[in-house]
LOPA-66028 format. One line per 8 residues: number of its first residue (from 1); their letters; for each residue x, y, z of N, C-alpha, C. Coordinates in Angstrom, 1 decimal, decimal comma. Each point is the difference from the previous one (the first is absolute). Layout:
// residues N
NUM	a	X/Y/Z/X/Y/Z/X/Y/Z; ...;
This chain:
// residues 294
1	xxxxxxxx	-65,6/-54,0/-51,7/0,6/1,3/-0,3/-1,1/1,1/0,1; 0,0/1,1/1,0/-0,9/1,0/0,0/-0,3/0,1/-1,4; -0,8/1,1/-0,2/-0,3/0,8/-1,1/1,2/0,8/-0,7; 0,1/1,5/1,3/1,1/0,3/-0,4/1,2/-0,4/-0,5; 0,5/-1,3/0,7/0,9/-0,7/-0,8/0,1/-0,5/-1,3; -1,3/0,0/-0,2/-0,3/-0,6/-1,1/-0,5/1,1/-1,1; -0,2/1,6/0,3/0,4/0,9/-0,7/1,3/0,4/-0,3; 0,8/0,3/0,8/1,4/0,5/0,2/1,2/-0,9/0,7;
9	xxxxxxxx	0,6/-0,6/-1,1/1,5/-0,8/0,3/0,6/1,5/-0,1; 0,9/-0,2/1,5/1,0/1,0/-0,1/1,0/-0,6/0,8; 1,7/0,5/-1,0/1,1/-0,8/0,4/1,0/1,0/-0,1; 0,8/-0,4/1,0/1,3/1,1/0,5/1,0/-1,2/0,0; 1,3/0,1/0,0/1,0/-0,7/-0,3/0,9/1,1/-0,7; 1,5/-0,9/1,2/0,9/0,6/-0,7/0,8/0,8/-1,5; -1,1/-0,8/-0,8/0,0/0,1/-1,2/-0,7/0,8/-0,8; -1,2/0,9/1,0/-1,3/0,9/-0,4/-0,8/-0,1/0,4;
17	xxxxxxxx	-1,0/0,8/-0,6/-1,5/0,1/0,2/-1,2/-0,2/-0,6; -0,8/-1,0/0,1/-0,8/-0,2/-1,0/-1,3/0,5/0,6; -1,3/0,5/-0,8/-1,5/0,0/-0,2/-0,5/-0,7/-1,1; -1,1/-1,2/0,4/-0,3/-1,1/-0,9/-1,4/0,6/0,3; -1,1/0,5/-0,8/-1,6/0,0/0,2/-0,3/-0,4/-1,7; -1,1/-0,5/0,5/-1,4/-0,5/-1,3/0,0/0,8/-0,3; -0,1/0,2/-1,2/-0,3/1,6/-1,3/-0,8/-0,8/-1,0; -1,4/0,6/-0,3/-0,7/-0,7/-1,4/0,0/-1,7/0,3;
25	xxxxxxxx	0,8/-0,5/-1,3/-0,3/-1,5/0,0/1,3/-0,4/0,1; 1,2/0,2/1,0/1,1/-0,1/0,3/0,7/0,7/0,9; 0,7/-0,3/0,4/0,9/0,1/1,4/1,5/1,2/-0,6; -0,4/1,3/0,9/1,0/0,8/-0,5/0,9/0,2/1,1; 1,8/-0,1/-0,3/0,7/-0,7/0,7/1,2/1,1/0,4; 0,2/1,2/0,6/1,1/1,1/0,2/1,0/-0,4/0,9; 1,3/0,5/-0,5/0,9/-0,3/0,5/1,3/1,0/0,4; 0,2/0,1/1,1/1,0/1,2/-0,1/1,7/-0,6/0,6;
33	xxxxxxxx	1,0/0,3/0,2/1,1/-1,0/0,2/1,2/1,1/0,3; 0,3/-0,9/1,0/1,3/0,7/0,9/1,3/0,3/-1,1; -0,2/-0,7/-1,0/1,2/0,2/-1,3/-0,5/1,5/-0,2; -1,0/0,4/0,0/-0,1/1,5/-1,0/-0,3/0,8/1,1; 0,0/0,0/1,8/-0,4/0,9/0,6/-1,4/0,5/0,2; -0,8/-1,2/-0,4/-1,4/0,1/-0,2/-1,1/0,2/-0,6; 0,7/0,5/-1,1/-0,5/0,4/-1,4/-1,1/-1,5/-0,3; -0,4/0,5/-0,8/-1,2/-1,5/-0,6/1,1/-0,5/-1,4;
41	xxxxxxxx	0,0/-1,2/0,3/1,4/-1,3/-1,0/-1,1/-1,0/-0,7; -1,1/0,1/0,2/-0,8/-1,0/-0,5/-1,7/0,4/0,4; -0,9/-0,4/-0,9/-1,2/0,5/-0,3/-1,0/-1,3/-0,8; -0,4/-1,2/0,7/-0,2/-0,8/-1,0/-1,9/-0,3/-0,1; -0,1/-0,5/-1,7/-1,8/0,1/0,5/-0,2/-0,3/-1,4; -1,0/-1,2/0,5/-0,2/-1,3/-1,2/1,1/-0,1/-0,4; 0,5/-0,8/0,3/1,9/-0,2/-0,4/0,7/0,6/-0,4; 0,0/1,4/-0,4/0,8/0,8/-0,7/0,5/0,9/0,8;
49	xxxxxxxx	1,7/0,0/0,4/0,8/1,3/0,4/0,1/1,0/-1,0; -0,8/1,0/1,1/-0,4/1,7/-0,6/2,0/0,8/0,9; 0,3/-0,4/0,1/1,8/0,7/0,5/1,1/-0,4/-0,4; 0,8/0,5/-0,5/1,2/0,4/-0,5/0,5/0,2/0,9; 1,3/-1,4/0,8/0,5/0,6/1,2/1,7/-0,2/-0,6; 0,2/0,1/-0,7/1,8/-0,5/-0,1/0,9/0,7/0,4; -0,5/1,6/0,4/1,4/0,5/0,4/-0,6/1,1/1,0; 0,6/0,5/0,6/-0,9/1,2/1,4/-0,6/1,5/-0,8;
57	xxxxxxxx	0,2/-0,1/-1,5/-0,6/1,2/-0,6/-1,3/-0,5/-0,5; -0,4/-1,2/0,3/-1,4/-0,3/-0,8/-0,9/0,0/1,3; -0,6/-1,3/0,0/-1,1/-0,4/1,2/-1,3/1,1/-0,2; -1,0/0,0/0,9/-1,1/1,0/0,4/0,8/0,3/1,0; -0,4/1,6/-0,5/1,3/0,8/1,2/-0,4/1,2/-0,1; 1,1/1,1/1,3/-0,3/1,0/-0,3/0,7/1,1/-0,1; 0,5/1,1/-0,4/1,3/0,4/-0,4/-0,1/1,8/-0,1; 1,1/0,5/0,6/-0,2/1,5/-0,8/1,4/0,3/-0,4;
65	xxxxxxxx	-0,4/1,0/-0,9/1,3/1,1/-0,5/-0,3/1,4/0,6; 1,4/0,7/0,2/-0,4/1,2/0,7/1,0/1,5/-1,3; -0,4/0,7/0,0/0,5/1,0/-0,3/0,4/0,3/-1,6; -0,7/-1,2/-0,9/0,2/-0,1/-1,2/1,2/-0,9/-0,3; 0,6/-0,7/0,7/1,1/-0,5/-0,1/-0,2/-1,5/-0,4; -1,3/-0,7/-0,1/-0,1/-1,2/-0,4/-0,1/-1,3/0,4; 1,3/-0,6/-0,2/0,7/-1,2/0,6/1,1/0,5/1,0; 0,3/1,0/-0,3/1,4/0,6/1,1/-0,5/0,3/0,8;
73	xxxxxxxx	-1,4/0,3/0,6/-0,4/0,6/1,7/-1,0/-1,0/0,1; -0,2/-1,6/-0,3/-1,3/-0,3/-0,1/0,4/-1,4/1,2; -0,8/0,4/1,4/-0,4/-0,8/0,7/-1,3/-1,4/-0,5; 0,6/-1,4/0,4/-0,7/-0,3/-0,6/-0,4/-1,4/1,1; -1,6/-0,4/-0,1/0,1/-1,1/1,3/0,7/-0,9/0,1; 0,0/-0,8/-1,4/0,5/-1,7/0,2/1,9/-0,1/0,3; 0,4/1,0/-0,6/1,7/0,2/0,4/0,2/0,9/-1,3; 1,4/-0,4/-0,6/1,2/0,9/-0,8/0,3/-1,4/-1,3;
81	xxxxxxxx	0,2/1,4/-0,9/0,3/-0,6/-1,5/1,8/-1,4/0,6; 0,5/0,6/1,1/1,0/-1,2/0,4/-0,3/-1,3/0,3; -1,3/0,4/0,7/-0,7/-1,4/1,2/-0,1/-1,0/-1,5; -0,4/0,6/-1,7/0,1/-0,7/-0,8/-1,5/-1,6/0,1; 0,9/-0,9/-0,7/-0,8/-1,2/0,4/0,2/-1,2/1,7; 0,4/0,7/0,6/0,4/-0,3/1,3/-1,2/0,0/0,7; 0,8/-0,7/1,4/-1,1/-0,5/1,4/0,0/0,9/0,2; 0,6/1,1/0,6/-0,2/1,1/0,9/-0,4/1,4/-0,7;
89	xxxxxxxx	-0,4/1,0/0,7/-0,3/1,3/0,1/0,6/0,4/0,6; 0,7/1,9/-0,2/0,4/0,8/0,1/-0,7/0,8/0,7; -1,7/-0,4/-0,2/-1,2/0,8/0,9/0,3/-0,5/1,5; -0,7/0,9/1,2/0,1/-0,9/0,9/-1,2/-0,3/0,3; -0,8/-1,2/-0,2/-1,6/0,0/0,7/0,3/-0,4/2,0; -1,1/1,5/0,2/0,0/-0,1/1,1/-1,0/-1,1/0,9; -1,4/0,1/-0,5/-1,0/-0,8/-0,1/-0,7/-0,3/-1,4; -0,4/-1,4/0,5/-1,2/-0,4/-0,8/-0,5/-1,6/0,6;
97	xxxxxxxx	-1,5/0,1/0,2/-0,9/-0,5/0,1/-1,2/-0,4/-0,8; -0,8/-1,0/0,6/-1,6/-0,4/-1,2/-0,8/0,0/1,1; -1,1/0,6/-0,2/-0,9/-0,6/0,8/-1,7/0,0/-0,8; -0,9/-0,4/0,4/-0,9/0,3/-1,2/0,1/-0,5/-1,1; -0,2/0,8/-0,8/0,4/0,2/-1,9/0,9/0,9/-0,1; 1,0/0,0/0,7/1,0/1,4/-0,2/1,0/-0,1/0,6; 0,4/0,2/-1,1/2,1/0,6/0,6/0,4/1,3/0,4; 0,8/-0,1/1,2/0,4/1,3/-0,1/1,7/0,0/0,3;
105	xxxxxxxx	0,7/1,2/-0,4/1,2/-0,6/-0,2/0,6/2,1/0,8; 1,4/-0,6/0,3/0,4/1,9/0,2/1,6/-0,4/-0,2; 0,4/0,7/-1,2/1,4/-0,3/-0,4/0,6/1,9/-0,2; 1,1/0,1/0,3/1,0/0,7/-0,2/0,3/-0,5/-1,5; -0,1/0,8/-0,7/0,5/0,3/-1,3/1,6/0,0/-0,5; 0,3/-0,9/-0,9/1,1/0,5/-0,3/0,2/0,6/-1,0; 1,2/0,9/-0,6/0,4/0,6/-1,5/-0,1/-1,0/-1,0; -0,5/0,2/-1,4/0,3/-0,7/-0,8/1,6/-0,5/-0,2;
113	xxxxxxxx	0,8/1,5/-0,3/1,5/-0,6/-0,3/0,7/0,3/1,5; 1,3/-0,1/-0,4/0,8/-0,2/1,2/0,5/1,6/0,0; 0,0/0,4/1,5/0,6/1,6/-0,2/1,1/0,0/-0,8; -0,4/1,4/-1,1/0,4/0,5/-0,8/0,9/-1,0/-1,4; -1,1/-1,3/0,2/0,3/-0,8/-1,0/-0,1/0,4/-1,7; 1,0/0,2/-0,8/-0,4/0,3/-1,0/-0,9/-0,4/-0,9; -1,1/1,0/-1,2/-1,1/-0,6/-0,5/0,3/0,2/-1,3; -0,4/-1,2/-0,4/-0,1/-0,6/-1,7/-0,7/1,4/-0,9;
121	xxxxxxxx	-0,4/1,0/0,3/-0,4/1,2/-0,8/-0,6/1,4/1,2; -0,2/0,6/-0,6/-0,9/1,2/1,1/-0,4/-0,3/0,7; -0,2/0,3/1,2/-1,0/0,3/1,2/-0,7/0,7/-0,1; -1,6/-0,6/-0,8/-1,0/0,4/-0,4/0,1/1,8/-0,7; -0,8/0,7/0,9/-0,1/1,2/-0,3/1,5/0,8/-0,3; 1,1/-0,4/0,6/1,4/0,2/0,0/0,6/-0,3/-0,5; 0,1/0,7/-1,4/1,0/-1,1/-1,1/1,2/0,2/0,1; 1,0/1,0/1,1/1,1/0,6/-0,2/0,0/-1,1/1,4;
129	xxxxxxxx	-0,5/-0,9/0,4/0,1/-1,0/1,4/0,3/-1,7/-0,4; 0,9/-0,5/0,2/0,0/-0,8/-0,2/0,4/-1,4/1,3; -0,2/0,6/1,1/0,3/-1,0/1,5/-1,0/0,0/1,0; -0,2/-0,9/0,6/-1,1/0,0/1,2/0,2/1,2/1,0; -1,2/0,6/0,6/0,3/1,1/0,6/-0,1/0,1/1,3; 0,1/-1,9/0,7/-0,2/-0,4/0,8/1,2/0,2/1,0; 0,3/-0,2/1,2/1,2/-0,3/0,8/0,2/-0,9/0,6; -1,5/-0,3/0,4/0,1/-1,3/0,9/-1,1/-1,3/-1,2;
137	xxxxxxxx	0,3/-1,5/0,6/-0,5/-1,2/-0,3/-1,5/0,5/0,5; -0,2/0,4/0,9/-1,3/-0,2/0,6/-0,8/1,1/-0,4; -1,0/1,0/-0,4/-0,8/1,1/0,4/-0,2/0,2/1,2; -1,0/1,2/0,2/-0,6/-0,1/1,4/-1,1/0,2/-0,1; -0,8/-0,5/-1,2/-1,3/-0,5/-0,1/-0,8/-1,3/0,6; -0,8/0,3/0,0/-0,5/-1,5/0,9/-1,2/0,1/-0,2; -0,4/-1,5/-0,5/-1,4/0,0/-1,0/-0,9/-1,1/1,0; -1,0/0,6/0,2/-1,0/-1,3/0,4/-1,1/0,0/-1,3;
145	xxxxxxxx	-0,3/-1,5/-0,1/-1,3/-0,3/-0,8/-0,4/-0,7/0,8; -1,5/0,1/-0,5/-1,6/-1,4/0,3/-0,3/-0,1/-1,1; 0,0/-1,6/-0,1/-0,5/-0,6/-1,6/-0,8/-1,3/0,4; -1,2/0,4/-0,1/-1,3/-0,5/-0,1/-0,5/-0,7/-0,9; -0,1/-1,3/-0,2/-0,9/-1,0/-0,8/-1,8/0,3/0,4; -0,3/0,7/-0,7/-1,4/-0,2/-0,2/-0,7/1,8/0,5; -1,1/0,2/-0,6/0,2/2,0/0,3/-2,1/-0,6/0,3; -0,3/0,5/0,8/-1,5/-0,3/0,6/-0,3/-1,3/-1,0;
153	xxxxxxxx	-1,0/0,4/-1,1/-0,9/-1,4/-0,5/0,4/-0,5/-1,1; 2,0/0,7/-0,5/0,9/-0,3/-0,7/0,5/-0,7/0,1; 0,2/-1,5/-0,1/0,8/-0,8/0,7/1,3/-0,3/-1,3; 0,0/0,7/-0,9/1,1/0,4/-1,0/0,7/0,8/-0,1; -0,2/1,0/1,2/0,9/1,4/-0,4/0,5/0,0/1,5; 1,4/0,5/-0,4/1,0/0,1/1,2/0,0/1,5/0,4; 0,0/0,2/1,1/-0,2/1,2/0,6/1,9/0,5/0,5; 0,4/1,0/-0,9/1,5/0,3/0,5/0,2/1,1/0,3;
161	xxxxxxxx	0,4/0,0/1,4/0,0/1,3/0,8/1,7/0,2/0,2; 0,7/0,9/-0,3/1,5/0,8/0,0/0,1/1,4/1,4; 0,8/-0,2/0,7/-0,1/1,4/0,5/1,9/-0,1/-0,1; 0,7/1,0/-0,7/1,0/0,2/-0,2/0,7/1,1/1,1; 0,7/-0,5/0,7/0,4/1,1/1,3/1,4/0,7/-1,0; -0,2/1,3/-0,2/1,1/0,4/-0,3/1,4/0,8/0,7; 0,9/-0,5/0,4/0,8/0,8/0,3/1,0/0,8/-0,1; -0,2/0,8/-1,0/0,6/1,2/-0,4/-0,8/0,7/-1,1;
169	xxxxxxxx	0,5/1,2/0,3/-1,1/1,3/-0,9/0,8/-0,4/-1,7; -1,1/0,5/-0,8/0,8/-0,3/-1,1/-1,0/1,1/-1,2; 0,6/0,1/-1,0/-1,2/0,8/-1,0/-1,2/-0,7/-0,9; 0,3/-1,4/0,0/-1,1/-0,5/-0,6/0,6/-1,2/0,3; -1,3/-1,0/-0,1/0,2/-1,3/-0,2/-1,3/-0,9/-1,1; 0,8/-0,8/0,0/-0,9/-1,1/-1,4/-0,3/-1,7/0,9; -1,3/0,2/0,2/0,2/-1,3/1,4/-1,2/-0,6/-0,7; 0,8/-1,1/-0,4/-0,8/-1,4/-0,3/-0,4/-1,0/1,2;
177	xxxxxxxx	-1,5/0,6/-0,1/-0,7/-0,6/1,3/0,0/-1,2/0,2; -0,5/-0,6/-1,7/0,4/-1,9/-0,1/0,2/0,3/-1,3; 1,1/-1,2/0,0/0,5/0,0/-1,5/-0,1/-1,7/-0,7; 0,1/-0,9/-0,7/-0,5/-1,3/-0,3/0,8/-0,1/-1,0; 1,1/-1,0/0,4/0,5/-0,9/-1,6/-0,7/-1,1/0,4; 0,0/-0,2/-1,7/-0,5/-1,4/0,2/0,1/-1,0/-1,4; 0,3/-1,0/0,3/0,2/-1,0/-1,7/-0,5/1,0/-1,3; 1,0/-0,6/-1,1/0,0/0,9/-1,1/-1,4/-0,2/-1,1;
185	xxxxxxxx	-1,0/-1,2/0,8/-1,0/0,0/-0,7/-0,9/0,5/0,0; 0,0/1,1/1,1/-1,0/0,8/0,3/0,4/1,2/-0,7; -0,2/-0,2/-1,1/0,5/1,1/-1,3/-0,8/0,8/-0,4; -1,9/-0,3/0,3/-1,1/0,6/-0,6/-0,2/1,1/0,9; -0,1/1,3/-0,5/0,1/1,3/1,0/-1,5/0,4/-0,2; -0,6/0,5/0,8/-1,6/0,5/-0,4/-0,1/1,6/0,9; -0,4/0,7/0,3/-0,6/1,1/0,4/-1,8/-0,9/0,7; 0,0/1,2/1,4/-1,6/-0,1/0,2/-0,7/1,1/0,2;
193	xxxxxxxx	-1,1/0,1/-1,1/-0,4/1,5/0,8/-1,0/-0,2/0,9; 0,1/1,0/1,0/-1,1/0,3/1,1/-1,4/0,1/-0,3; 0,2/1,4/-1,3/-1,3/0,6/-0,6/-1,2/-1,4/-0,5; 1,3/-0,6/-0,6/-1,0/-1,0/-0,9/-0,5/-1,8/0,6; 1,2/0,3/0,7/0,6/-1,6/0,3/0,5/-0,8/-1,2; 0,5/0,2/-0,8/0,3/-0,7/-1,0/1,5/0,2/-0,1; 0,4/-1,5/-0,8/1,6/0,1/0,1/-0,3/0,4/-1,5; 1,6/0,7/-0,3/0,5/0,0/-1,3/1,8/-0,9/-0,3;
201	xxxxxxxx	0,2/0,1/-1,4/1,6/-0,2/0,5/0,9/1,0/0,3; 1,0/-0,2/0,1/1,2/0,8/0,3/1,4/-0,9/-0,6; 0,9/1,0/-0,6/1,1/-0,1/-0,4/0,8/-0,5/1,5; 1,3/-0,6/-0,4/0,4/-0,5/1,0/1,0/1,3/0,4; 0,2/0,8/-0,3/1,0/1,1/0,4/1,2/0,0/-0,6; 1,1/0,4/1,1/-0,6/0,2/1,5/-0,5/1,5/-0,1; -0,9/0,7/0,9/-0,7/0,6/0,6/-0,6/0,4/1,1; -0,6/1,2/0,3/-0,4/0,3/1,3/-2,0/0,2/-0,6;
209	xxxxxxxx	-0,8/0,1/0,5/-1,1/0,1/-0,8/-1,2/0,1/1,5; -1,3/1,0/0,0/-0,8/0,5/0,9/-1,3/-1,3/0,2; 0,0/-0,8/-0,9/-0,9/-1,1/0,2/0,6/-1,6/0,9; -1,3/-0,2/0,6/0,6/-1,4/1,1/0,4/-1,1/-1,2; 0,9/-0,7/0,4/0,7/-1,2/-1,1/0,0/-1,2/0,2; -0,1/-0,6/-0,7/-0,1/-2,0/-0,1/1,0/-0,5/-1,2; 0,8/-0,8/1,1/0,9/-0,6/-1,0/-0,6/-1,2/0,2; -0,1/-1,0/-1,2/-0,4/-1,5/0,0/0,8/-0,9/-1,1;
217	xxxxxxxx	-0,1/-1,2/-0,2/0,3/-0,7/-1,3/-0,5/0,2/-0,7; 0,4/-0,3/-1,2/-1,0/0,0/-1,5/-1,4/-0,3/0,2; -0,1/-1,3/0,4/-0,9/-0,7/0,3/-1,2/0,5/0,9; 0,6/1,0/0,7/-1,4/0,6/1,0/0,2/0,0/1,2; 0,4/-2,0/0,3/-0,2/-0,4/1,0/0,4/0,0/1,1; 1,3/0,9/0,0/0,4/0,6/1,5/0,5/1,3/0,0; -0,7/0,5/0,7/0,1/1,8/0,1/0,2/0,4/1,2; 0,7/0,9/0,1/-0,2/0,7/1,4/-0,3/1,9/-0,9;
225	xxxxxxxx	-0,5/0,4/1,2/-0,7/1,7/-0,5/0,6/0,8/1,0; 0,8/0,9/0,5/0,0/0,9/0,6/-0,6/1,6/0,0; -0,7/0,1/1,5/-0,6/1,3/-0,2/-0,2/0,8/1,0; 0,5/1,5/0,2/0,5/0,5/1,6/-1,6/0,6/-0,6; -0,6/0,3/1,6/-0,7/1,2/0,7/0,9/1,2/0,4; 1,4/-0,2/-0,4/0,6/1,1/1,0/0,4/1,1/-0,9; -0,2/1,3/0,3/0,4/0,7/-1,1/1,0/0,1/-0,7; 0,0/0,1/-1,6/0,8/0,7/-0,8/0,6/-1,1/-0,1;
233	xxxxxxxx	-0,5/-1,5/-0,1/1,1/-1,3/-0,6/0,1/0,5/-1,6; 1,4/-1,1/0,5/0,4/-0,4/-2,0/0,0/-1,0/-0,1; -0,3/-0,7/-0,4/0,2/-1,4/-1,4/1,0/-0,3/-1,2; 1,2/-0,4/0,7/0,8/-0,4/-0,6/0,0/-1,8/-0,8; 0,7/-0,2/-1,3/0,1/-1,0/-0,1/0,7/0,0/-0,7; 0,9/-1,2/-0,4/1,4/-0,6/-0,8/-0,1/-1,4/0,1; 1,3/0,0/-1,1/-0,1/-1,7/-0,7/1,4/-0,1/-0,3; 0,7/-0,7/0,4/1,9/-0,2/0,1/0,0/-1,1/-0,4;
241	xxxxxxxx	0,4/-0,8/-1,7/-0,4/-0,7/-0,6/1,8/-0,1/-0,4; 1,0/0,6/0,3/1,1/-0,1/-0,9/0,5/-0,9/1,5; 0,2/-1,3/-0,5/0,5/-1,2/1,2/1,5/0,1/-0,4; 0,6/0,1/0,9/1,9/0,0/-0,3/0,5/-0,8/0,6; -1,2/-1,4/-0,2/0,5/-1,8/0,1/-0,2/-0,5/1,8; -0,5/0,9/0,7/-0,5/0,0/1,5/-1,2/-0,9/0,3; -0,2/-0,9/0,2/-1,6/-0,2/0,7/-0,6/0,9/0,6; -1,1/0,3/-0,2/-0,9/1,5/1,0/0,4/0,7/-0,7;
249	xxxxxxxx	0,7/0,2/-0,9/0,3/1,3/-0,4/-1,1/1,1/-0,1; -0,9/-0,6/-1,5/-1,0/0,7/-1,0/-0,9/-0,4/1,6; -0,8/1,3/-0,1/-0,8/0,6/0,7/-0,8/1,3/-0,2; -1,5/0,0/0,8/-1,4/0,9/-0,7/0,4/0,5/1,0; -0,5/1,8/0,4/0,4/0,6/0,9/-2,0/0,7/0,2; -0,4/0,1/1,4/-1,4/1,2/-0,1/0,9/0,8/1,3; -0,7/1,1/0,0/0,3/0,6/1,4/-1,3/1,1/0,6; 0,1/0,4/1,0/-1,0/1,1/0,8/0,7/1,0/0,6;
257	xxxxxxxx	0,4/1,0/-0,8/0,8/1,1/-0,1/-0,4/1,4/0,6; 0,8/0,6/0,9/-0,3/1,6/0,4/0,8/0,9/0,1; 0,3/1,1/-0,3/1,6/1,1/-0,3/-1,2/0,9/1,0; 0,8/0,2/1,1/-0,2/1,7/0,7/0,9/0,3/0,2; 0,3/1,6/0,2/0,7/0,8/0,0/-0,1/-0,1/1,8; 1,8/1,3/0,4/0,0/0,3/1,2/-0,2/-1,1/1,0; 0,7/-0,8/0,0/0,2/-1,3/0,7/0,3/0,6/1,2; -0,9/-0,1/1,2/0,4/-0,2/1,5/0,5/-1,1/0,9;
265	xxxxxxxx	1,0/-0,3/0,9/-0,4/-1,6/0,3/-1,2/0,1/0,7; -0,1/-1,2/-0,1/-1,3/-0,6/0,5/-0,9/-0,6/-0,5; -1,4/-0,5/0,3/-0,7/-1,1/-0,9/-0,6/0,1/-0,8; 0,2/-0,5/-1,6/-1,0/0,0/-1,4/-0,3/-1,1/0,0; -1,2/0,0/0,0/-1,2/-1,1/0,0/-0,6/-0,2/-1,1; -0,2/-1,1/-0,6/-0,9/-0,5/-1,6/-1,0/-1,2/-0,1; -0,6/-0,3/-0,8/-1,0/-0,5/0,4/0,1/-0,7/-1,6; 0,0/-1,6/-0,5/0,1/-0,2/-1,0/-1,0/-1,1/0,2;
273	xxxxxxxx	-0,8/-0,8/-1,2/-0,9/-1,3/-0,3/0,6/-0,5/-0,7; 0,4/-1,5/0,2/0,7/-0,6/-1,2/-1,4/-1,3/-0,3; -1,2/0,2/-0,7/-0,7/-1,0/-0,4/1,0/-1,4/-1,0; -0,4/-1,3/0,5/0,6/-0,8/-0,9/-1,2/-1,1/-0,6; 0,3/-0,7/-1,4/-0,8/-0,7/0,4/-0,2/-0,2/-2,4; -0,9/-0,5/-0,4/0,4/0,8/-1,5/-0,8/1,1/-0,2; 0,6/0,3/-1,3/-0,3/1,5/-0,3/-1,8/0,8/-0,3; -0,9/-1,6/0,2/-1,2/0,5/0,4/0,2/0,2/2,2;
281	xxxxxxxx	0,5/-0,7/0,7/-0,3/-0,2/0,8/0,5/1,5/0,7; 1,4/0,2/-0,8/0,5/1,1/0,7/-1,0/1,5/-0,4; -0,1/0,5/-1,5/-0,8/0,5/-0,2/-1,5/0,5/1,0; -0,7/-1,2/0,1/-1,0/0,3/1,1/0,5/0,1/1,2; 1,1/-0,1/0,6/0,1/0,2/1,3/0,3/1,5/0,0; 1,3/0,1/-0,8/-0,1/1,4/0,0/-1,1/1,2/-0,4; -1,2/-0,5/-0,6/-1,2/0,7/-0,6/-0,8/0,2/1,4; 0,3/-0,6/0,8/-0,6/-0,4/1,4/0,6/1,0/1,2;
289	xxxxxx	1,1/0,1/-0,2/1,0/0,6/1,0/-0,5/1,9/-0,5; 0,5/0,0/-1,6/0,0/1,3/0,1/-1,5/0,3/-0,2; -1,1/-0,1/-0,4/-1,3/0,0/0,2/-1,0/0,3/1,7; 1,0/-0,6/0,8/-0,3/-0,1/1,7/1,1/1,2/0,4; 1,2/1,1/-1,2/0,5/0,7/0,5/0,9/0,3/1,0; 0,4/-1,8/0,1/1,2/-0,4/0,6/1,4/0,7/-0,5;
């Protein structure tokens, strides 16, 4: 087996997309799958699944809302609150490939609900709204990502690159560059500062908050950190602990969040780090990243 082969297992099959590379003292293992339209379904390293994939609203994904409206205008990659726990998506992935340490994927977005499907309470900023403000199954958004195992002399931090094509003008949008469910044991929330490099804790929310974020287990020992260079991120996190007897249900939520105003179509671009690894390892990567002013 060359070298390279022996850096990078990469597998395509009907079934998905995988990137397998050496990370630290273990083999970190990404997965992306025709069930969700490309989205990442799996994330594994030292034997522990870091993804929450049970229904097309979870996975590592990427998603926006437009106009204050919430869940009622919110194109989203992996599919629709219908697609449910199902094989299929509502997205349509156009491409996706591996090559290297990297996936890249280009899906047409679909609506969360079904045009003008009725909603369980407000439509966000709209309290006098209570229906999807959609008309069609599909958007006419269309998202490419590159998601990178390993960032220069990081072989723990994933490099995730979003360019969201938008098509239609709108007054604002809320576009979650990458968003992460993931098992409910990743309950310990921390904060990182730049200034200091030091983590603190954090309440589990939910909230939006200006510092990069690490969600891990109790224990330390598996963390992931997210942290944009791109301007004006947020740092979202949540914890959905009320199970209504579902497997997957309870689920940790992080996100890499941006609201601009005066939406043109065309392309918004973001730039997120997802360090994994535990909560010393993640810690120093990110002390590394933003320190080099990444």
């Amino acid at each position: 087996m060359s070298r390279v082969c022996a850096l990078f297992l990469l597998l395509a099959s009907s079934n998905g997309y995988t990137v397998s590379r050496p990370v630290l003292d273990s083999t970190l293992v990404l997965h992306a799958s025709d069930r969700t339209a490309g989205a990442i379904d799996s994330l594994k390293f030292r034997g522990k699944e870091f993804v929450n994939a049970f229904d097309h609203g979870r996975e590592w994904q990427s998603a926006v809302s437009y106009d204050g409206f919430g869940e009622c205008l919110n194109p989203t990659e992996a599919g629709s609150f219908k697609d449910g726990a199902g094989p299929d998506s509502s997205s349509l992935l156009l491409d996706a490939r591996t090559h290297d340490a990297t996936l890249e994927t280009t899906v047409r977005m679909a609506y969360w609900l079904a045009p003008e499907e009725p909603y369980k309470a407000a439509c966000g900023e709209h309290k006098d709204v209570h229906a999807a403000q959609n008309k069609e199954v599909l958007s006419t958004d269309t998202l490419l990502k590159q998601v990178t195992v390993g960032y220069r002399d990081l072989p723990n931090v994933i490099d995730y690159l979003v360019t969201l094509n938008v098509g239609d003008a709108h007054q604002s949008s809320t576009v979650e560059a990458v968003t992460g469910y993931m098992p409910p044991e990743f309950s310990l929330f921390l904060t990182f500062d730049p200034a200091t490099s030091k983590v603190a804790p954090l309440s589990d929310g939910p909230g939006e908050q200006p510092l990069p974020l690490i969600l891990s287990t109790k224990d330390r020992q598996f963390a992931v950190g997210v942290y944009s260079p791109s301007p004006n991120p947020g740092y979202g996190r949540f914890l959905f602990l009320q199970n209504p007897g579902l497997k997957g249900w309870n689920t940790a939520k992080w996100n890499c969040v941006f609201r601009t105003l005066a939406i043109r179509p065309g392309p918004l671009s973001y730039r997120c780090f997802l360090a994994i690894g535990t909560v010393e390892e993640v810690r120093t990567a990110l002390a590394r990243l933003t320190k080099a002013g990444e």
